[in-house]
N, C-alpha and C positions, 0 to 999 in steps of 0.2 A: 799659922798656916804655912805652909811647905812654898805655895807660889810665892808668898810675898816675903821669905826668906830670899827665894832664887832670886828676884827683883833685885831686891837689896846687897845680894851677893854680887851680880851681874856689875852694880852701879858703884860696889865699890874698887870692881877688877879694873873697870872704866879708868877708874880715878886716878889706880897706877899706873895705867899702858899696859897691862896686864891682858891676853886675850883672854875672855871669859869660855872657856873651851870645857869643856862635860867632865872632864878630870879636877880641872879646877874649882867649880864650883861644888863638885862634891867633895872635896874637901871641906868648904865652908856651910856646906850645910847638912844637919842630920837628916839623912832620906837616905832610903833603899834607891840602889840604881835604877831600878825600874819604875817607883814612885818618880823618880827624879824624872827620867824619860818621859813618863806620862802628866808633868807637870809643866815642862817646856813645850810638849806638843800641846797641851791646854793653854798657855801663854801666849804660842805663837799662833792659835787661831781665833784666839781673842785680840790679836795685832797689837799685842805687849811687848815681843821681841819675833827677832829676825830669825832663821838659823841658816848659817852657810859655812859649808861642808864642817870643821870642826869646830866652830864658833855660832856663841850664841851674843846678838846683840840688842840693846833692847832699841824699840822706836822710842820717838819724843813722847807719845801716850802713856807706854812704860817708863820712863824715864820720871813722870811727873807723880805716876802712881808709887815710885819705888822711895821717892822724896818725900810723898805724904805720909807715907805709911811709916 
């Protein structure tokens, strides 16, 4: 599933100091831009991740979901 790639994407960008910004992570993940867009706004209204201005960041909720999964 597409969200719980961006998850895991987000939390690996985390790891290197890396900002997890809409460029970046689609690199790392197979999704259409627009998928992608509408997978973050599904994540961020399920209080999985944050977004501020060109960064996406995930909460501790996301953060625990992106570790399990």
């Amino acid at each position: 599933m597409v969200d719980t790639q961006i998850l895991r994407a987000i939390a690996r960008l985390s790891r290197t100091s890396s900002p997890a910004t809409f460029d970046a992570i689609e690199l790392r993940v197979a999704a259409e831009p627009a998928e992608l867009r509408a997978a973050i706004a599904r994540l961020s209204r399920g209080g999985l991740v944050t977004r501020r201005a060109q960064e996406v960041r995930l909460t501790m909720f996301g953060l625990a979901v992106a570790v399990a999964s």
